[in-house]
Structures are given as structure tokens and as C-alpha cells.
mmCIF file of the N, C-alpha and C atoms, coordinates in Angstrom:
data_MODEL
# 
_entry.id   MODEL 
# 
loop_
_atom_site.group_PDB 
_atom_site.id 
_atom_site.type_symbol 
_atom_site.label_atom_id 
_atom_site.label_alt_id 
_atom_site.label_comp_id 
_atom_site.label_asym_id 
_atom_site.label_entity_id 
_atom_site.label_seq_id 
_atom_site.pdbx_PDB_ins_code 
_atom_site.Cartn_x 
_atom_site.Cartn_y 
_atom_site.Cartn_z 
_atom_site.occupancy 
_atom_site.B_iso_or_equiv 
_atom_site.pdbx_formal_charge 
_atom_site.auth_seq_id 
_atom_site.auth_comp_id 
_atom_site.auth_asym_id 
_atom_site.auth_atom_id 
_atom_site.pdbx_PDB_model_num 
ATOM 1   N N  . UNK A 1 1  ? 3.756  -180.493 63.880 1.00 0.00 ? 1  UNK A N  1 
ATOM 2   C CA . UNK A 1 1  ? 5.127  -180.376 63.416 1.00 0.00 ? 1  UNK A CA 1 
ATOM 3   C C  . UNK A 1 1  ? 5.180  -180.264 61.903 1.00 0.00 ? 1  UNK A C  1 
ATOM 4   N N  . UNK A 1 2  ? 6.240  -179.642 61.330 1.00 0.00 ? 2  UNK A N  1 
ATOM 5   C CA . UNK A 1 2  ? 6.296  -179.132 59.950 1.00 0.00 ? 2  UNK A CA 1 
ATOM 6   C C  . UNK A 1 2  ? 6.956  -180.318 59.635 1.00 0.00 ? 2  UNK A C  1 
ATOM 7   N N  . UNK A 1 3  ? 7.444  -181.014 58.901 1.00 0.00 ? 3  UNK A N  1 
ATOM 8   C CA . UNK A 1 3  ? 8.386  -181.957 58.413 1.00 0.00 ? 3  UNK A CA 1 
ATOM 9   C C  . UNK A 1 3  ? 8.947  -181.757 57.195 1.00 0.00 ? 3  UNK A C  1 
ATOM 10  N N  . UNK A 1 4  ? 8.557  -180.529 56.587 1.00 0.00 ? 4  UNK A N  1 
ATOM 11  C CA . UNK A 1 4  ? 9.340  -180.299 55.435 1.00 0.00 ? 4  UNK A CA 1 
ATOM 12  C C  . UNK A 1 4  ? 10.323 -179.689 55.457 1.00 0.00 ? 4  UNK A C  1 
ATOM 13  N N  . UNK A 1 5  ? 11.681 -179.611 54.497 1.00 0.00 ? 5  UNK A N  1 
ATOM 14  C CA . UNK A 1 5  ? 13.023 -179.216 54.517 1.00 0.00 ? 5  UNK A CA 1 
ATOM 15  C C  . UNK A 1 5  ? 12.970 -178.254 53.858 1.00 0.00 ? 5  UNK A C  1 
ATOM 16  N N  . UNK A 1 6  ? 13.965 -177.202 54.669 1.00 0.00 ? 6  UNK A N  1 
ATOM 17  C CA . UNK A 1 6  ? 14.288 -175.758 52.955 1.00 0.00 ? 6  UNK A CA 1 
ATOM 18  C C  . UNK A 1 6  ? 14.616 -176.984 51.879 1.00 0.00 ? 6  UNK A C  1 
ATOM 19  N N  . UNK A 1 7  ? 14.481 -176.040 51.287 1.00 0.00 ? 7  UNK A N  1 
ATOM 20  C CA . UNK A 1 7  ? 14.952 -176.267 49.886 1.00 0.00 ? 7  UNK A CA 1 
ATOM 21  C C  . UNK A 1 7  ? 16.486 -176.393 49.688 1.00 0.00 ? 7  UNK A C  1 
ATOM 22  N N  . UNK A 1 8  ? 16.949 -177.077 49.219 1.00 0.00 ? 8  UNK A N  1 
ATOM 23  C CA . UNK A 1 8  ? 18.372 -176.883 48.782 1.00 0.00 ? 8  UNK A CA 1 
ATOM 24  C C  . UNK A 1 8  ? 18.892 -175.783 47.797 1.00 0.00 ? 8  UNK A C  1 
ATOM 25  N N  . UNK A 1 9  ? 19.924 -175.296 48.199 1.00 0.00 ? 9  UNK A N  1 
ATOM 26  C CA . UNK A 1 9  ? 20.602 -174.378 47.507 1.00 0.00 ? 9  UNK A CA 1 
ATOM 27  C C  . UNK A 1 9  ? 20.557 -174.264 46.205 1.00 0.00 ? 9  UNK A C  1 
ATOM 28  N N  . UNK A 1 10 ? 20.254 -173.487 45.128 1.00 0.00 ? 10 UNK A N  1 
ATOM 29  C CA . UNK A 1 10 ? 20.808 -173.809 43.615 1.00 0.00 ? 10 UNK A CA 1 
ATOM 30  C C  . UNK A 1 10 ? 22.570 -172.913 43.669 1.00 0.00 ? 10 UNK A C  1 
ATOM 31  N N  . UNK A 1 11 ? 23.151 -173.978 42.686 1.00 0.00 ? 11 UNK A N  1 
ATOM 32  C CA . UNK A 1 11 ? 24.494 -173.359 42.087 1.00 0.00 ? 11 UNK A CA 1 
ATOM 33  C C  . UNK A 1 11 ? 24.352 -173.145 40.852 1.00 0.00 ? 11 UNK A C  1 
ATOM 34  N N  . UNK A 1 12 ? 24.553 -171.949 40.151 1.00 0.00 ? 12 UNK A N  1 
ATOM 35  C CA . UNK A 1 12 ? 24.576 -171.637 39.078 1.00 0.00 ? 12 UNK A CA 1 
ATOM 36  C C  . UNK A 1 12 ? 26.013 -170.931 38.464 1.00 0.00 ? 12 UNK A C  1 
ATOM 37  N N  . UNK A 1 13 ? 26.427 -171.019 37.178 1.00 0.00 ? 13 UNK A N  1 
ATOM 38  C CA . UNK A 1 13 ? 27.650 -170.022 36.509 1.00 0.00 ? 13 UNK A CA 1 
ATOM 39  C C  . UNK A 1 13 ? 27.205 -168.971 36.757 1.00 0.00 ? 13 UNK A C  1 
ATOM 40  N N  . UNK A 1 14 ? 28.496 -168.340 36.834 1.00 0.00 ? 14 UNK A N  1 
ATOM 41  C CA . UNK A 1 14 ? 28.443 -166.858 37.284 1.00 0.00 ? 14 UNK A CA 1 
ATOM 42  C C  . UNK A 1 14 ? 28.240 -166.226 35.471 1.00 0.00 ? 14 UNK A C  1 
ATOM 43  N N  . UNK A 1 15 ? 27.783 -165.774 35.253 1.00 0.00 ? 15 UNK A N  1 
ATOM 44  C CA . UNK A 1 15 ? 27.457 -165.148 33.953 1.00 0.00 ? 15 UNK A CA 1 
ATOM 45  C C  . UNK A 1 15 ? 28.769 -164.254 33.291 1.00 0.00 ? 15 UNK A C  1 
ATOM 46  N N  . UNK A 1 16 ? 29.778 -163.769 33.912 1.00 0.00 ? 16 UNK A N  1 
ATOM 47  C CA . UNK A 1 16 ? 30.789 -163.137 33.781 1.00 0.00 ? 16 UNK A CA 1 
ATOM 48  C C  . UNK A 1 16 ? 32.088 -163.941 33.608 1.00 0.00 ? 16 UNK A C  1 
ATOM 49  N N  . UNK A 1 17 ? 32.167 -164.599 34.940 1.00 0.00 ? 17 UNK A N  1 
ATOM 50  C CA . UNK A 1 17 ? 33.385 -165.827 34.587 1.00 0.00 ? 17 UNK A CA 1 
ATOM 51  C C  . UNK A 1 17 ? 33.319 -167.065 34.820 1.00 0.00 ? 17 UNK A C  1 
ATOM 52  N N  . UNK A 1 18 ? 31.466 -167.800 35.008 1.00 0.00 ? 18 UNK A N  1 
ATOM 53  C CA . UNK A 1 18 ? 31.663 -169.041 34.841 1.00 0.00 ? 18 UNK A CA 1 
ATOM 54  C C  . UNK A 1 18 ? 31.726 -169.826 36.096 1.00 0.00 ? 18 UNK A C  1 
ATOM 55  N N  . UNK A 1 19 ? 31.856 -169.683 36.739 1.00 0.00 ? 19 UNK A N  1 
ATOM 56  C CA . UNK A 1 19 ? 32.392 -170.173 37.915 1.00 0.00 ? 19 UNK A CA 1 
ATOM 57  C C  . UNK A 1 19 ? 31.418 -170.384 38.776 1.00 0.00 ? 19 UNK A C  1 
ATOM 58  N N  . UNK A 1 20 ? 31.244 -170.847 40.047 1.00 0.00 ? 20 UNK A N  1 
ATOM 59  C CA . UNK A 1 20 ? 30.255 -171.182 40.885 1.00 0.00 ? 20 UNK A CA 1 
ATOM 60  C C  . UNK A 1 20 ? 29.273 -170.014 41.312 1.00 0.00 ? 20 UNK A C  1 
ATOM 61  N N  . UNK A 1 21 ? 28.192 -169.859 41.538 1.00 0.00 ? 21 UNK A N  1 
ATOM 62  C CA . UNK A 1 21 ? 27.970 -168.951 42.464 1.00 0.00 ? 21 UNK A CA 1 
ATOM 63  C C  . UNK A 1 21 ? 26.267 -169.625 42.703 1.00 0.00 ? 21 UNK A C  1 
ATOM 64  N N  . UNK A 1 22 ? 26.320 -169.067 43.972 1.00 0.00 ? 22 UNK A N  1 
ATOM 65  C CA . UNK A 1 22 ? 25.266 -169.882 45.059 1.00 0.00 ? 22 UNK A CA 1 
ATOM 66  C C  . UNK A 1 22 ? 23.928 -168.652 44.340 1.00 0.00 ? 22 UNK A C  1 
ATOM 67  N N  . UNK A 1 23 ? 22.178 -169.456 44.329 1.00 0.00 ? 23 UNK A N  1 
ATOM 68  C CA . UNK A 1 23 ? 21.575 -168.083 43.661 1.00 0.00 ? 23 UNK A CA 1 
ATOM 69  C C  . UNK A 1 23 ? 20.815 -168.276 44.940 1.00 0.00 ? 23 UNK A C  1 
ATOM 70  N N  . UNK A 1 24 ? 20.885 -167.877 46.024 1.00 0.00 ? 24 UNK A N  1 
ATOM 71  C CA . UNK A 1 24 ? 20.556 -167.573 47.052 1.00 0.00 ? 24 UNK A CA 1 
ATOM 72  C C  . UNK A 1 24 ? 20.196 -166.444 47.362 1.00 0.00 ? 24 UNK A C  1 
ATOM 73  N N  . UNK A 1 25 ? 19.196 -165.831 48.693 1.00 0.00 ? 25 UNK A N  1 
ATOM 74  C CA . UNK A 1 25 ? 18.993 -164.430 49.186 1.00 0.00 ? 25 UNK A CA 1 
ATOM 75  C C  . UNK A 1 25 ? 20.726 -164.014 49.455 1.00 0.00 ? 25 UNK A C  1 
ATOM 76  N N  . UNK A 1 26 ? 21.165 -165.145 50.835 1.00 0.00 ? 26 UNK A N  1 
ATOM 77  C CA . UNK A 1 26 ? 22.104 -164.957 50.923 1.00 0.00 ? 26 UNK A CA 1 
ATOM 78  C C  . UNK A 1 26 ? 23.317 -164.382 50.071 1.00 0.00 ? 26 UNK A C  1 
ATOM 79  N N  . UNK A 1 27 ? 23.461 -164.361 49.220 1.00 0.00 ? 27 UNK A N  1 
ATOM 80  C CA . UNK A 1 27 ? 24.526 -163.852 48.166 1.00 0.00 ? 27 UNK A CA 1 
ATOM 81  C C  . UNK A 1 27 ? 23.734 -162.469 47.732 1.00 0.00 ? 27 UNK A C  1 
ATOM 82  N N  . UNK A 1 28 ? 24.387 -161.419 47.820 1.00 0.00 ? 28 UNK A N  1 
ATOM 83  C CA . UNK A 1 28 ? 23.779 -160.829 47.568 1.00 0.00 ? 28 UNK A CA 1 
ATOM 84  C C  . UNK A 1 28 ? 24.035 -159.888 46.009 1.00 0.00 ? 28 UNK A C  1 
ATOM 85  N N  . UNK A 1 29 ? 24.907 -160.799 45.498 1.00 0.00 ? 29 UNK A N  1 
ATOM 86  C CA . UNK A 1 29 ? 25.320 -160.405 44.063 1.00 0.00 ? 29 UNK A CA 1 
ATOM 87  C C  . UNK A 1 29 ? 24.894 -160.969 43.065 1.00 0.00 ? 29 UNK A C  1 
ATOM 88  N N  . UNK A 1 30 ? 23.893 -162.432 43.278 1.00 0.00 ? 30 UNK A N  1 
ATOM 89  C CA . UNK A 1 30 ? 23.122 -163.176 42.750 1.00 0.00 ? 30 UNK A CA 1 
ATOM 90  C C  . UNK A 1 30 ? 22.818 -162.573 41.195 1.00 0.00 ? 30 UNK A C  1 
ATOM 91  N N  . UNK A 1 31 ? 22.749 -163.025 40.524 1.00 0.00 ? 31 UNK A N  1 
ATOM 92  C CA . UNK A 1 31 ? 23.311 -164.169 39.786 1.00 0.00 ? 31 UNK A CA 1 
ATOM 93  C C  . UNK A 1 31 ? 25.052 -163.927 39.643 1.00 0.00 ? 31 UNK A C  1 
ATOM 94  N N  . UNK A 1 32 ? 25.731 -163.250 40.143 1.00 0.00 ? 32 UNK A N  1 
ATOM 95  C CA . UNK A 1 32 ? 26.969 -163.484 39.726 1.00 0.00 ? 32 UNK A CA 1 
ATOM 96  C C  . UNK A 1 32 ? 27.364 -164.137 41.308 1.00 0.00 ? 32 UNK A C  1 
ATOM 97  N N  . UNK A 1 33 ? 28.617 -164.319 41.016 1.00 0.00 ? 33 UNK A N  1 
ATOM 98  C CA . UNK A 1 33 ? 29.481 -164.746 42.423 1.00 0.00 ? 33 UNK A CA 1 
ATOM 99  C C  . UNK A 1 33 ? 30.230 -163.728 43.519 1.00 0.00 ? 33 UNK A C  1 
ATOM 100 N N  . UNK A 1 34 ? 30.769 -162.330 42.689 1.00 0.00 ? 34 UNK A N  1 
ATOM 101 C CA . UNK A 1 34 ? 30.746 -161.698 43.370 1.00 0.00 ? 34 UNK A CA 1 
ATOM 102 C C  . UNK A 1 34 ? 30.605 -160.038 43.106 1.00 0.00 ? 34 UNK A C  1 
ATOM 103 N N  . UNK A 1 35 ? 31.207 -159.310 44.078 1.00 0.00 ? 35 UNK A N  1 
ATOM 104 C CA . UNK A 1 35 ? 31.156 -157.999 43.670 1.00 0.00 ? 35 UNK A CA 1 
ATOM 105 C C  . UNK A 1 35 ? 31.824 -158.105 42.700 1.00 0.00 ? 35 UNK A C  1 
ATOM 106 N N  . UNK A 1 36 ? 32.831 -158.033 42.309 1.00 0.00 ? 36 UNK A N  1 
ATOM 107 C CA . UNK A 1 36 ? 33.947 -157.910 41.540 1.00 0.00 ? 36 UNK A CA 1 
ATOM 108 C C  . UNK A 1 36 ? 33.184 -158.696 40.071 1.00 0.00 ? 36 UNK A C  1 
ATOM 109 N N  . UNK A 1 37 ? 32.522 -159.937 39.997 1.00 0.00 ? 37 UNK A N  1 
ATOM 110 C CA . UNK A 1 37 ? 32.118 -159.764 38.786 1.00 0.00 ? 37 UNK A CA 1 
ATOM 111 C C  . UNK A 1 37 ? 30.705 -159.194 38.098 1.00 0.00 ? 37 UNK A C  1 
ATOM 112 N N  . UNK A 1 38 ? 29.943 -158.744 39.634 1.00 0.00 ? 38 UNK A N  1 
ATOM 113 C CA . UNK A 1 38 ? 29.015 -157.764 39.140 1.00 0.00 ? 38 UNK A CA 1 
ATOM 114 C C  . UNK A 1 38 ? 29.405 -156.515 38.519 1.00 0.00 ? 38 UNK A C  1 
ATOM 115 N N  . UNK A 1 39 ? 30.448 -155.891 39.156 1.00 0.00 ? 39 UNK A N  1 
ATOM 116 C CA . UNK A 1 39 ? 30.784 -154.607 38.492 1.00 0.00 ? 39 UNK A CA 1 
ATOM 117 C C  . UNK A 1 39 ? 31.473 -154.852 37.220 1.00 0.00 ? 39 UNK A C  1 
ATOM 118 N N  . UNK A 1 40 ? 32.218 -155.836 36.744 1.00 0.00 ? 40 UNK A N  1 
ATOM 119 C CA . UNK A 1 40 ? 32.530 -155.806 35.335 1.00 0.00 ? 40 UNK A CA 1 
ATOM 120 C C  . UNK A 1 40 ? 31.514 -155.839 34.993 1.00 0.00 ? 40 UNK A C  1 
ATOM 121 N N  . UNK A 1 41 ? 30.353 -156.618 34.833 1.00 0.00 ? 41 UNK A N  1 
ATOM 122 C CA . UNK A 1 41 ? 29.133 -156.612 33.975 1.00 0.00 ? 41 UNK A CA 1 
ATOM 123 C C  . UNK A 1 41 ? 28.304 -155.187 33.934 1.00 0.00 ? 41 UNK A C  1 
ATOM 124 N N  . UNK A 1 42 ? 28.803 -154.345 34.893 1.00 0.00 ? 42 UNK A N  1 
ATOM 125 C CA . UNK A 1 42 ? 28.177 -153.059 34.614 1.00 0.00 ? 42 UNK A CA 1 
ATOM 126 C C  . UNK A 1 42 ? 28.774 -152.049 33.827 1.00 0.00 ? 42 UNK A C  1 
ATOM 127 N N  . UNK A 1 43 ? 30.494 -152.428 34.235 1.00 0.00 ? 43 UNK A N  1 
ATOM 128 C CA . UNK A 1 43 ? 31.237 -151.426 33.758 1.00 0.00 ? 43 UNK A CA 1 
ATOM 129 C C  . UNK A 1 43 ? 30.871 -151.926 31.680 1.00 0.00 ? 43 UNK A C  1 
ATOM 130 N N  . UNK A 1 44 ? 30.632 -153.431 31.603 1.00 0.00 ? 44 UNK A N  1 
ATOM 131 C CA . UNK A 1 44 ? 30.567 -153.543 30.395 1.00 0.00 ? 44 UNK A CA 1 
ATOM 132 C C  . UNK A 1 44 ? 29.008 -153.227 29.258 1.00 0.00 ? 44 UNK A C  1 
ATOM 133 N N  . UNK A 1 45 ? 28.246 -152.863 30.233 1.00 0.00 ? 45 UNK A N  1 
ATOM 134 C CA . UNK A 1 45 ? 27.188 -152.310 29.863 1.00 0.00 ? 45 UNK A CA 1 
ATOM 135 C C  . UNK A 1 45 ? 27.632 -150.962 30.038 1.00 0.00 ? 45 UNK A C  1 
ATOM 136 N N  . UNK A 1 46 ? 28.156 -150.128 30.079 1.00 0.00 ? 46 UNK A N  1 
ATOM 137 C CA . UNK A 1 46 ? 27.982 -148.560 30.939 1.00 0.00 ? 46 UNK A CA 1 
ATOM 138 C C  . UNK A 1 46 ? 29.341 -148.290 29.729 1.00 0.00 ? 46 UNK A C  1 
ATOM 139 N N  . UNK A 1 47 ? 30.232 -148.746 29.190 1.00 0.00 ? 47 UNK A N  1 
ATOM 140 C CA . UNK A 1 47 ? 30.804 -148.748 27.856 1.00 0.00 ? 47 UNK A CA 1 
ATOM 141 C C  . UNK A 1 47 ? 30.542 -149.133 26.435 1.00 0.00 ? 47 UNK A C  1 
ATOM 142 N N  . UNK A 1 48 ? 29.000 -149.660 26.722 1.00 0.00 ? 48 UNK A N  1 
ATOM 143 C CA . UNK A 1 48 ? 28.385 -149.796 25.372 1.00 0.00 ? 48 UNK A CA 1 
ATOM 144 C C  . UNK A 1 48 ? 28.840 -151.436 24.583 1.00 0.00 ? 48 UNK A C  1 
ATOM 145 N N  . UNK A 1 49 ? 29.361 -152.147 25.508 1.00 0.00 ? 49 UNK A N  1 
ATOM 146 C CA . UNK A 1 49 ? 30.749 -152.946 25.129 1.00 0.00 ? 49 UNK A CA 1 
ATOM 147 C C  . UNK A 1 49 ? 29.119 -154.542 24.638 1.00 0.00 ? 49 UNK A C  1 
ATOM 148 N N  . UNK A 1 50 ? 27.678 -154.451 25.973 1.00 0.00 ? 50 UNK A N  1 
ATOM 149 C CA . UNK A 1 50 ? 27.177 -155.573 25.542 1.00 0.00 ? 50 UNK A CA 1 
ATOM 150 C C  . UNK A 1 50 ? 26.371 -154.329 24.686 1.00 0.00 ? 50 UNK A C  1 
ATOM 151 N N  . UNK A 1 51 ? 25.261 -154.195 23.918 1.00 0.00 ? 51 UNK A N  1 
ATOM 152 C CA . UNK A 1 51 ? 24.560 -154.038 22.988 1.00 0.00 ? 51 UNK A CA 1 
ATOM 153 C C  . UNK A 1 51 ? 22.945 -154.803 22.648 1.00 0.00 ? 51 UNK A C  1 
ATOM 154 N N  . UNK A 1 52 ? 21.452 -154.288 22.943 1.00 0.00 ? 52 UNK A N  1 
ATOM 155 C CA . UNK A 1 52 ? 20.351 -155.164 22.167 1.00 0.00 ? 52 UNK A CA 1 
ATOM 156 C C  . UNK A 1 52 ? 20.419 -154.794 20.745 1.00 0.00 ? 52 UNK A C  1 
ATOM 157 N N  . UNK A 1 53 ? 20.590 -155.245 19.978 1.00 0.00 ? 53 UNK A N  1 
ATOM 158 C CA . UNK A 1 53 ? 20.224 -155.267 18.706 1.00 0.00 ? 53 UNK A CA 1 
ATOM 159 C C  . UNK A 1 53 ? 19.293 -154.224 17.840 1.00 0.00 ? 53 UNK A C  1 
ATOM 160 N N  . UNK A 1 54 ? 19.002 -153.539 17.476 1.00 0.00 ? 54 UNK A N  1 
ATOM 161 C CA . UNK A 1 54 ? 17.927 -153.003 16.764 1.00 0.00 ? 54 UNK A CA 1 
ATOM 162 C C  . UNK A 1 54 ? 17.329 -153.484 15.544 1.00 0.00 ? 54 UNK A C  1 
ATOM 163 N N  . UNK A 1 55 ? 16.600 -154.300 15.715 1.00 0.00 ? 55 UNK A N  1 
ATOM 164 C CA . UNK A 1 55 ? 16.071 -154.556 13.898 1.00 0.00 ? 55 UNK A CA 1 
ATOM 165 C C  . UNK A 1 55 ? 15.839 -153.407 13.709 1.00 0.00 ? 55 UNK A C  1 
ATOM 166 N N  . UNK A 1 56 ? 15.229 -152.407 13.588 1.00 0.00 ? 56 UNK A N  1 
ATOM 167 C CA . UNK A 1 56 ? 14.946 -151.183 12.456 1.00 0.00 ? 56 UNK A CA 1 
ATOM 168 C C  . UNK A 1 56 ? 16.221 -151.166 11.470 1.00 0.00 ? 56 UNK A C  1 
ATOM 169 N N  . UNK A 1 57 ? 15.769 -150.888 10.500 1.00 0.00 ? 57 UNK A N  1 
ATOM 170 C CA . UNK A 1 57 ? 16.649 -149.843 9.463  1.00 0.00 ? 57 UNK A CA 1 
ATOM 171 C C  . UNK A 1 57 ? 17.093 -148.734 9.415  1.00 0.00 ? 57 UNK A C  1 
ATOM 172 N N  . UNK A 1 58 ? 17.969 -148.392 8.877  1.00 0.00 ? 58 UNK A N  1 
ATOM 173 C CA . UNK A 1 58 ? 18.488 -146.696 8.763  1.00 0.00 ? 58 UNK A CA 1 
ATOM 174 C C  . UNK A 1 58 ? 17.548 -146.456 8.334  1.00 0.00 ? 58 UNK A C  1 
ATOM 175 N N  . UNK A 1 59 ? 17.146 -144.844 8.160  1.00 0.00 ? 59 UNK A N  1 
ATOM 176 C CA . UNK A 1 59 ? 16.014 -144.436 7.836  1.00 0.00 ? 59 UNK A CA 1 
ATOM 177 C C  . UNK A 1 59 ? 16.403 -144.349 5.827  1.00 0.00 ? 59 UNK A C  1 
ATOM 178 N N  . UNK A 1 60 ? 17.641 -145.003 5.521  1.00 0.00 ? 60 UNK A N  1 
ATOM 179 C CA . UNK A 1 60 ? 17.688 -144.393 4.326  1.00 0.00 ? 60 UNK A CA 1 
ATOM 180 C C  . UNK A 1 60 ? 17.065 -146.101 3.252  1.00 0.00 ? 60 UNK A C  1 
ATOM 181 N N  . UNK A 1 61 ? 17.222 -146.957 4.254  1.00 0.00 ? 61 UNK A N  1 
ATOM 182 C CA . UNK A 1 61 ? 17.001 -148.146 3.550  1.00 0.00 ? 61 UNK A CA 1 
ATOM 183 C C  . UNK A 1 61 ? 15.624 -148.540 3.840  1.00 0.00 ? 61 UNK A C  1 
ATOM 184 N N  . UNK A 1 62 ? 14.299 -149.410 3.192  1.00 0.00 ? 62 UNK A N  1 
ATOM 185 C CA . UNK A 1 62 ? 13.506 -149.771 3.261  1.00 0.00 ? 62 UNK A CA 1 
ATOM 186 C C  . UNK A 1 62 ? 13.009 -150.251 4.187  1.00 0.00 ? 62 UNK A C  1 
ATOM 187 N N  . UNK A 1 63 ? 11.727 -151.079 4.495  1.00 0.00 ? 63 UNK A N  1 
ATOM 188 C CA . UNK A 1 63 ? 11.526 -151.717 5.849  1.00 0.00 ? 63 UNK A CA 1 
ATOM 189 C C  . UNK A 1 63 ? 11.389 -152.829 5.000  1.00 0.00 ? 63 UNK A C  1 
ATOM 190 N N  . UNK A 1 64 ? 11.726 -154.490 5.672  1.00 0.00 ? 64 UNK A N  1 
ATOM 191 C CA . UNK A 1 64 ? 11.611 -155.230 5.081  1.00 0.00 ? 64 UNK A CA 1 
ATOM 192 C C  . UNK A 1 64 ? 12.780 -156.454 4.509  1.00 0.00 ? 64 UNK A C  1 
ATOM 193 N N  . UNK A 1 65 ? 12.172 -157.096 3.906  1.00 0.00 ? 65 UNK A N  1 
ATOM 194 C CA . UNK A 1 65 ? 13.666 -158.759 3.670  1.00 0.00 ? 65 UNK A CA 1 
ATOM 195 C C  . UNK A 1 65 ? 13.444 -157.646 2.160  1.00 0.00 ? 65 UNK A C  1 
ATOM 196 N N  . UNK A 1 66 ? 14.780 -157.152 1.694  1.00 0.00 ? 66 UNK A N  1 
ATOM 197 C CA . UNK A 1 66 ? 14.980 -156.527 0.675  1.00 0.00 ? 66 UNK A CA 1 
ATOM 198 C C  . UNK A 1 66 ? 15.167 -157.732 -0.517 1.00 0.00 ? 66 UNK A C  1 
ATOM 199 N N  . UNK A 1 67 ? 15.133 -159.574 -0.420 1.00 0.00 ? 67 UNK A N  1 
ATOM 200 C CA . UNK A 1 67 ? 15.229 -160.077 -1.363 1.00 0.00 ? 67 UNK A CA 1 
ATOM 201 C C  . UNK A 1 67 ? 13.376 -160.014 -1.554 1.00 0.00 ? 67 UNK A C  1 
ATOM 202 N N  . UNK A 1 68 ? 12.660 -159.352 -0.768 1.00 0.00 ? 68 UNK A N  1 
ATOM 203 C CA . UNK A 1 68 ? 10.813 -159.809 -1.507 1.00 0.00 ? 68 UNK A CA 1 
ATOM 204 C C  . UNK A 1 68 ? 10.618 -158.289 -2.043 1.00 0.00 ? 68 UNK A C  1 
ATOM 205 N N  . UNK A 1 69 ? 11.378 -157.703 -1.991 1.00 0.00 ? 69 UNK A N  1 
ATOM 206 C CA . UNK A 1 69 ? 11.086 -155.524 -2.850 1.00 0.00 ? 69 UNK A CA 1 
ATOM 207 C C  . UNK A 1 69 ? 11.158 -155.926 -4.611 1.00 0.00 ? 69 UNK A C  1 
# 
């Protein structure tokens, strides 16, 4: 006999509005809670709205902490 238990569920914020959402197979919108706030998070990537950063420089300014030039 096995005697060990699933695992219990994790609940985590939904990354969009915070709110509960189960990070289960079951859910299948994981990490958010639902459709509805998966697709804002796409529509807000797909408008440029989140952004990674670029350290580079314009090509017109130096490379570098311009207070050590």
C-alpha cells in the first residue's frame, strides 16, 4: 500500500488582478485565474504596453557609466 497523499494544492495571485488562483494542471490558465485575465496580459504585451528594458545605448552615445569617460 502507498500511504502517501497528493500534494496539496498551491494558491497563488493571479499576476494581473491579484486575486486567487489555484497553480494546478487543473486550471488551465495557470498562473493566472482565468481566461479573461490571461488575455489582458497578452493583449498588454501585444500593445507594447509591458516592455524588457534594453541596457544598450543609442548608437550616438558611448558604451559605459558616462560619470568614469
Amino acid at each position: 500500500m502507498d500511504s502517501r497523499q497528493p500534494a496539496p494544492e498551491r494558491t497563488v495571485a493571479c499576476p494581473q488582478c491579484s486575486g486567487p488562483s489555484v497553480y494546478a494542471p487543473r486550471n488551465p490558465y495557470r498562473p493566472f485565474c482565468s481566461e479573461r485575465c490571461k488575455n489582458l496580459d497578452l493583449g498588454a504585451w501585444a500593445s507594447e504596453s509591458f516592455r524588457v528594458p534594453d541596457p544598450t545605448p543609442p548608437d550616438d552615445q558611448p558604451f559605459g557609466d558616462p560619470r568614469l569617460q
